[in-house]
ZAMARGU-4260 file (C-alpha; in steps of 0.2 Angstrom, whole numbers, plus 5000, padded with zeros to 4 digits):
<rodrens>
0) 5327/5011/5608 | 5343/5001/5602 | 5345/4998/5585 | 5348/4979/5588 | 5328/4981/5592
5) 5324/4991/5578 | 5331/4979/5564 | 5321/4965/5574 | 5306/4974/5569 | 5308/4977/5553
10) 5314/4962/5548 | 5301/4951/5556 | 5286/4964/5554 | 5289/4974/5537 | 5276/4964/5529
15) 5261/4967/5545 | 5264/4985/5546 | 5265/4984/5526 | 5247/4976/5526 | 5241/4988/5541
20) 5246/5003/5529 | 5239/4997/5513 | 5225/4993/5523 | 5222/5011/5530 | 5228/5020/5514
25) 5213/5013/5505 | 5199/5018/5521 | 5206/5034/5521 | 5204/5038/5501 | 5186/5031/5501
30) 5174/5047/5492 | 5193/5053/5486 | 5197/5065/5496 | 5216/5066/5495 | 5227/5070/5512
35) 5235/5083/5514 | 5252/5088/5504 | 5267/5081/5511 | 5283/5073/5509 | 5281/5056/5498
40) 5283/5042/5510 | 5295/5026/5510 | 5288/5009/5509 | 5285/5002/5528 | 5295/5015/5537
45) 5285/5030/5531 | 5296/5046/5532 | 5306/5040/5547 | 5321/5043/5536 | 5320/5060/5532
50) 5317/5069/5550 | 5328/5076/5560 | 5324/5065/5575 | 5335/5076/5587 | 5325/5090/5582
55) 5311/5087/5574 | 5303/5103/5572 | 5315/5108/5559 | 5311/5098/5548 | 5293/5101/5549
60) 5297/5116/5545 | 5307/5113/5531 | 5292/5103/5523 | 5279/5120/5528 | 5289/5130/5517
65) 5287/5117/5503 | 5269/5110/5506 | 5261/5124/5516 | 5251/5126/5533 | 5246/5107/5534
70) 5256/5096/5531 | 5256/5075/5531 | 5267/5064/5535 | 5267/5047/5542 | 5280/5036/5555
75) 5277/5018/5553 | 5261/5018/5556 | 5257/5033/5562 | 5249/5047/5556 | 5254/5065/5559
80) 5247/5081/5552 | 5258/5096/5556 | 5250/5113/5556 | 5260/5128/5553 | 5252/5141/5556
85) 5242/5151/5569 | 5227/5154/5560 | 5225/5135/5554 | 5227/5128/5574 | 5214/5143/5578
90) 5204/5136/5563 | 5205/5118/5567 | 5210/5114/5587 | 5197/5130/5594 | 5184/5130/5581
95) 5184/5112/5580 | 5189/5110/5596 | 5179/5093/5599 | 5188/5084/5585 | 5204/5089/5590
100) 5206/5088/5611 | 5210/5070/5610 | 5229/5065/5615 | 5238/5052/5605 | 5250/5039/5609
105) 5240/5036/5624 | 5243/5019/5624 | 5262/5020/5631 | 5256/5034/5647 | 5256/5018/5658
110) 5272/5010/5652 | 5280/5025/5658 | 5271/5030/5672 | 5262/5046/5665 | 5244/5038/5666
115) 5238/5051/5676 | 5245/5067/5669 | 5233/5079/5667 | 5244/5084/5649 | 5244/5068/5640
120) 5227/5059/5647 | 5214/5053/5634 | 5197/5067/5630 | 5186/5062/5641 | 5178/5062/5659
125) 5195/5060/5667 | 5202/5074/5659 | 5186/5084/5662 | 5189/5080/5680 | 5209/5086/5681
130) 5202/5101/5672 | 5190/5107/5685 | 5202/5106/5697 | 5215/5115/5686 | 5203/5130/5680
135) 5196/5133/5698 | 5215/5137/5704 | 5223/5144/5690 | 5207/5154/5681 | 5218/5174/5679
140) 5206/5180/5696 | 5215/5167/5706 | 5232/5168/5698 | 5234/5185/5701 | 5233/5182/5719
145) 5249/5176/5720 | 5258/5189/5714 | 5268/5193/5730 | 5273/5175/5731 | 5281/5177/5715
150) 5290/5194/5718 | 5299/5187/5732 | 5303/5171/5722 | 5312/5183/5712 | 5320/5191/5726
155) 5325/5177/5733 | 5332/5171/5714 | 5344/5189/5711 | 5350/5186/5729 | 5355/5168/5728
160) 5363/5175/5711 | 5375/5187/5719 | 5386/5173/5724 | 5385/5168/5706 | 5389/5184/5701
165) 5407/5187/5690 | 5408/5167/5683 | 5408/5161/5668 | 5397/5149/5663 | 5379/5149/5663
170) 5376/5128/5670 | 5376/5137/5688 | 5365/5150/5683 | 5353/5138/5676 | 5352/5127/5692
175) 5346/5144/5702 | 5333/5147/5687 | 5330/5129/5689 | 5328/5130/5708 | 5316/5147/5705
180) 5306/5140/5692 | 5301/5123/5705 | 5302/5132/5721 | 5287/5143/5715 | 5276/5134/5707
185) 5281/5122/5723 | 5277/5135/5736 | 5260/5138/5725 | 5254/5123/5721 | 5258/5111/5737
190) 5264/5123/5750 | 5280/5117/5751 | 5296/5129/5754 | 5309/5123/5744 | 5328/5127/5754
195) 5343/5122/5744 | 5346/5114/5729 | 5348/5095/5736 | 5330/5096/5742 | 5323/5079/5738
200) 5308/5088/5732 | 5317/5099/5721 | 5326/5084/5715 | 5313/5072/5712 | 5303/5087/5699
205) 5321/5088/5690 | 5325/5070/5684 | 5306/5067/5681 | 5304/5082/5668 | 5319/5076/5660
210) 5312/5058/5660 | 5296/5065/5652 | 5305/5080/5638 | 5313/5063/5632 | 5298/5051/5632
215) 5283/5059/5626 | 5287/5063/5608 | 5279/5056/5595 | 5297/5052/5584 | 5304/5040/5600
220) 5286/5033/5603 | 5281/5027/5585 | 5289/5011/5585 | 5282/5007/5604 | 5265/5013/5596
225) 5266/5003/5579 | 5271/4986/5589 | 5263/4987/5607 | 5269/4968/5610 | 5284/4974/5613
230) 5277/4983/5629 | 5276/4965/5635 | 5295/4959/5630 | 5303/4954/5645 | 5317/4968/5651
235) 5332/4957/5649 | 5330/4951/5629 | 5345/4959/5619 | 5338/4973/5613 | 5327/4978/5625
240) 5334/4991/5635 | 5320/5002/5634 | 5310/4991/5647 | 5323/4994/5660 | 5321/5014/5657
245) 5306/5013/5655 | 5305/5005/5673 | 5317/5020/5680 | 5307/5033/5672 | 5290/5025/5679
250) 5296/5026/5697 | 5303/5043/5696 | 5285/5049/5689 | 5278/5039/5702 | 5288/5047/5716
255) 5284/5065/5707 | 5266/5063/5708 | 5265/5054/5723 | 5278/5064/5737 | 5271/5081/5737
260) 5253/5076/5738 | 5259/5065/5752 | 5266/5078/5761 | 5250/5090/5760 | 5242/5076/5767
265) 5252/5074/5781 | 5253/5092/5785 | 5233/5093/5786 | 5234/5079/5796 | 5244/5087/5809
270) 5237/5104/5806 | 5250/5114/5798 | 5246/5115/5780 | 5250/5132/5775 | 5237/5138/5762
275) 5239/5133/5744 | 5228/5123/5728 | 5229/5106/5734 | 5224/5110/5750 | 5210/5120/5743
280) 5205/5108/5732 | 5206/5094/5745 | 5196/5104/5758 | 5182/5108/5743 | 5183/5092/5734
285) 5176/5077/5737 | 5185/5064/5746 | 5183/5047/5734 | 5198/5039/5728 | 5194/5043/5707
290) 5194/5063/5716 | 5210/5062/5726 | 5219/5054/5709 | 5211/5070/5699 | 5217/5081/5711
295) 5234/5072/5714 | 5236/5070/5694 | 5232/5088/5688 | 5242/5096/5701 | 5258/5088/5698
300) 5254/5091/5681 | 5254/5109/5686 | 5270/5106/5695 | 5281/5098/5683 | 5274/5109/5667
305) 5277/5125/5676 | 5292/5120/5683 | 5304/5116/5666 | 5296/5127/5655 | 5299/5144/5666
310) 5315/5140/5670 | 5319/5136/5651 | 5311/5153/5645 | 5324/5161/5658 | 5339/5152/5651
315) 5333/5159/5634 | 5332/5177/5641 | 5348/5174/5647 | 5357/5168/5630 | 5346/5183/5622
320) 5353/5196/5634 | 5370/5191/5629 | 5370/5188/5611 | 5357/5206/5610 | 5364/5218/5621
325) 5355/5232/5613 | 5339/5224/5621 | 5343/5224/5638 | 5354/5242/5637 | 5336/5248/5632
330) 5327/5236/5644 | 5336/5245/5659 | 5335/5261/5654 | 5315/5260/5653 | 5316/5253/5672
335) 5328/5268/5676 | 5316/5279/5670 | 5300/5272/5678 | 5305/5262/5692 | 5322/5271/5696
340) 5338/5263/5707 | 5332/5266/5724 | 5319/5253/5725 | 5315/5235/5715 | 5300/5233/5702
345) 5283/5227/5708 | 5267/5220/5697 | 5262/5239/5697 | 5277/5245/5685 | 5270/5232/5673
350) 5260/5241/5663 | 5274/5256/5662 | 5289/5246/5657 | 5283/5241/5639 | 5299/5239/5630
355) 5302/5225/5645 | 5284/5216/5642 | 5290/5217/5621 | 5307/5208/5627 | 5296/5194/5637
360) 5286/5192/5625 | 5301/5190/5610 | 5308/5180/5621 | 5295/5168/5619 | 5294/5166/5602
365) 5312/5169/5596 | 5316/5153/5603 | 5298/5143/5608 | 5303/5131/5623 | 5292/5117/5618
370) 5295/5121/5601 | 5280/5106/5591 | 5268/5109/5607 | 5259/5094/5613 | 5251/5085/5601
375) 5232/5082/5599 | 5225/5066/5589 | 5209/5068/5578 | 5193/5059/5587 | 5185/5058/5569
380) 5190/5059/5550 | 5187/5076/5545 | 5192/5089/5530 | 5200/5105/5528 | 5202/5115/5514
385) 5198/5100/5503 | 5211/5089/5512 | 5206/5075/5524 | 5212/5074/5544 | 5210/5055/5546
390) 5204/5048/5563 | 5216/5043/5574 | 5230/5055/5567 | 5242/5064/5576 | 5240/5081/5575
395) 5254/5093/5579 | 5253/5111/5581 | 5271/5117/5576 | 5276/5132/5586 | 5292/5134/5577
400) 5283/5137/5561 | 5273/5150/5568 | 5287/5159/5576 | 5297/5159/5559 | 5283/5165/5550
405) 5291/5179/5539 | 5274/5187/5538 | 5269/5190/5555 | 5284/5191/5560 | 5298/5199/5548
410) 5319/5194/5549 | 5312/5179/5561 | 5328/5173/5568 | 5333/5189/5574 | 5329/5195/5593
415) 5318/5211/5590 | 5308/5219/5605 | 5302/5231/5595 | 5289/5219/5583 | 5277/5219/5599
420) 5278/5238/5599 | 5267/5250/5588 | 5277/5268/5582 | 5270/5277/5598 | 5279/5262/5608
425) 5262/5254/5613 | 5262/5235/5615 | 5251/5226/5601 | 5240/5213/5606 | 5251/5199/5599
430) 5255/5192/5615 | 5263/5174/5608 | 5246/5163/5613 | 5252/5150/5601 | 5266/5147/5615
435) 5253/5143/5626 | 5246/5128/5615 | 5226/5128/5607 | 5209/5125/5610 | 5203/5116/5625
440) 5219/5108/5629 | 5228/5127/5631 | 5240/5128/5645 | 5227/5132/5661 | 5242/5140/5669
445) 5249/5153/5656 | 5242/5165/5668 | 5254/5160/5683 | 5267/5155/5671 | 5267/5172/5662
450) 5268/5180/5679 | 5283/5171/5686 | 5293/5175/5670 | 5290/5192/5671 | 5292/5194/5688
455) 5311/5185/5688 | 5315/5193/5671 | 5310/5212/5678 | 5322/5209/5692 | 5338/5200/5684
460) 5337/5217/5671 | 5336/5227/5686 | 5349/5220/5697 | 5362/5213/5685 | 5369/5216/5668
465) 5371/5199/5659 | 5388/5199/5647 | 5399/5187/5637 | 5412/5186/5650 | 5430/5195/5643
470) 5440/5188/5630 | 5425/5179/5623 | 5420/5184/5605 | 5404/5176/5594 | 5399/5158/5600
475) 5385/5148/5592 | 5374/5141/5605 | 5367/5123/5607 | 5352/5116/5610 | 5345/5103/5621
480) 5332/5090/5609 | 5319/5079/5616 | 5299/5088/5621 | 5308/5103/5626 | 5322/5116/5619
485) 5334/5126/5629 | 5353/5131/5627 | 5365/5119/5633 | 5379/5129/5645 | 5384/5144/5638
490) 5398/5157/5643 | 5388/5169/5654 | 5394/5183/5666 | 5382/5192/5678 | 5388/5207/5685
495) 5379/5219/5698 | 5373/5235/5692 | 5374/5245/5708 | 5388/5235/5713 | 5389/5221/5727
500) 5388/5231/5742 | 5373/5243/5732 | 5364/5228/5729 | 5363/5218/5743 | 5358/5234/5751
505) 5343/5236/5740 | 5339/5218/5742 | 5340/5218/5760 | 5327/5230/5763 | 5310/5223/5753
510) 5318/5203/5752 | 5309/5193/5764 | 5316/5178/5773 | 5309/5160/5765
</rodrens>
């Protein structure tokens, strides 16, 4: 939002969101129960000013180490609670999981189009019904059965990456992690082949996950939330450019939402729907519009989630490899050993290659893609360890926190495999759920998501080494802000193992045509 905006609110509204927060101080401290610890706040603006709004969960953190595992803070009028660690969000958003599976900010979903997203609709029958839908196909029983999908996605990704092979820049790269990621859960979800990367499918799930990473966060959506008549505004007042984005970003969503259900349609009509979940659900749902908006809603909810977030966690595995070499030399031995050079990895090597489940799964919390989660919002007041969680609040789990906790996990910023292994090389049972999210808004598709990752990551370490190309020496990465975190281009060089002729060889004889 433009800061000609901004200084129209606050001059002409500093004393309403004044009177609003006096007025909900003194509810909230009725019978004296104090709020959580937190940073003291400004007068009006709260504690706009001292986040990092480009990446928020820093900051967070900063104040956890100062004020401890739940923290308060407030933007404008907005209250956020920010949990730090794994066993308050267990303590809180599973155990009380009916306070805490509400969604906030749920007033601006339509304004950009998002009204019928599984992930940010309100607690309640709606959601109930997205989630039926979501459970049925994805429950682990279900997932698994779409396991040889998945290996020849991955097949299909290592071969489109031998004409990437020898450059030097990771932006290609990450346009065939992208183009993996979508064309699977694509191919799952809707049935739909995706066959280059100008498909208009393809396109349509990449600009509408970049809409949403920038949209849905509670720092960029306070001001919408504290002044909703400025939903109404027309478009063309000075100052208002967010109406005309917000128009863009409505239609992409729409056309994300709408297109591939469309096309399922279609292709029952004319008979050649190939098997997949919508066309399940459709076939064993009922057949009433509010049902076709559930099962339209939670699937491209699947879509888009699954999509952006897989291929982020591979750009990450990426960076890792490059910057961690030791990893992925110990990585490829422990495929040598068990799955050896004459044939590629399958689902069954899983439980034989630990040392490459301890590198997914570091992978995952060294640099946690959505790094603040999703928020939840508290349906009633309720108190914690002498603290009260008012109704209404937003309440954030903060991965980033967890991740850096030097207790569970010692020297936190450094990429270490072996934390996930015990002294006899057997994989603990930490397996990074707080990645995953909490409660009864948990990701319903870890279980395809973890199996996706694994199944692309197990091949690149088979078929490629991944290296700083020559002549390059330390870099420090960036990051991308918004929702969602991943390195911004990085200098990246892939090179075949078995060399080029070896490998498309070996890839020829299992990779089957899509």
């Amino acid at each position: 939002m433009s800061s000609t905006i901004k200084a129209y609110i606050i001059a002409f509204l500093a004393v309403f969101v004044a009177v609003v927060h006096m007025t909900t101080s003194k509810r909230r401290r009725t019978g004296n129960v104090p709020y959580p610890p937190g940073p003291e706040p400004l007068p009006i603006v709260g504690n706009v000013v001292g986040i990092n709004t480009k990446a928020p969960w820093l900051t967070y953190t900063e104040w956890a180490a100062k004020y401890g595992d739940i923290v308060y803070s407030r933007l404008l009028n907005i209250e956020i609670v920010t949990i730090n660690s794994q066993k308050v969000a267990k303590e809180l958003l599973e155990h009380r999981s009916h306070n805490y599976s509400d969604r906030p900010l749920v007033s601006i979903n339509d304004l950009y189009g998002m009204g019928n997203l599984t992930a940010v609709i309100g607690y309640g029958n709606v959601w109930r019904a997205h989630r039926r839908y979501l459970h049925q196909a994805f429950r682990p029983v279900a997932a698994a059965t779409h396991r040889p999908n998945q290996i020849r996605k991955a097949r299909d990704l290592v071969f489109s990456l031998l004409n990437q092979a020898e450059q030097e820049d990771s932006g290609r790269i990450q346009r065939k992690l992208q183009m993996f990621a979508a064309s699977t859960i694509m191919s799952i979800v809707y049935g739909y082949e995706v066959q280059h990367e100008e498909d208009e499918m393809f396109k349509v799930v990449e600009q509408a996950s970049v809409d949403i990473a920038v949209t849905v966060t509670p720092e960029s959506a306070a001001l919408l939330v504290s002044f909703p008549f400025l939903k109404s505004i027309p478009s063309w007042l000075p100052g208002a450019s967010f109406k005309r984005s917000a128009h863009r970003v409505r239609n992409n969503i729409f056309d994300m939402i709408d297109l591939p259900f469309k096309w399922v349609q279609d292709q029952l009509a004319q008979g050649t729907a190939a098997p997949c979940m919508v066309t399940d659900a459709l076939r064993d749902g009922e057949a009433n519009e509010s049902a076709l908006e559930a099962i339209k809603g939670a699937f491209a909810t699947a879509f888009v989630a699954g999509a952006e977030t897989s291929s982020s966690t591979l750009l990450i595995f990426f960076l890792a490899m490059i910057l961690h070499p030791e990893a992925q030399k110990k990585a490829q031995a422990e495929l040598d050993r068990v799955v050896g050079r004459g044939r590629l990895p399958e689902f069954d090597d899983r439980a034989a290659l630990p040392y490459v489940d301890a590198v997914f799964r570091e992978t995952l919390r060294w640099r946690p893609v959505i790094p603040l989660g999703l928020a939840h919002a508290a349906s009633e007041d309720d108190v914690y360890e002498g603290y009260l969680i008012p109704k209404g609040a937003t309440v954030m789990a903060n991965a980033w926190a967890m991740s850096r906790d030097p207790t569970t996990y010692p020297k936190p910023s450094q990429f270490l495999p072996e934390r996930f292994l015990t002294p006899a090389g057997v994989l603990t049972a930490d397996t990074v759920d707080f990645a995953f999210g909490f409660g009864r808004r948990v990701c319903v598709g870890r279980y395809l998501a973890d199996a996706s990752v694994w199944s692309a990551m197990v091949h690149l370490l088979a078929m490629f080494d991944i290296t700083r190309p020559e002549g390059v020496g330390e870099f420090e990465p960036r990051w991308t802000t918004g929702l969602g975190s991943h390195p911004e281009p990085f200098p990246c060089r892939i090179t075949p193992r078995f060399g080029f002729e070896g490998a498309e060889r070996l890839l020829d004889a299992v990779r089957s045509p899509v």
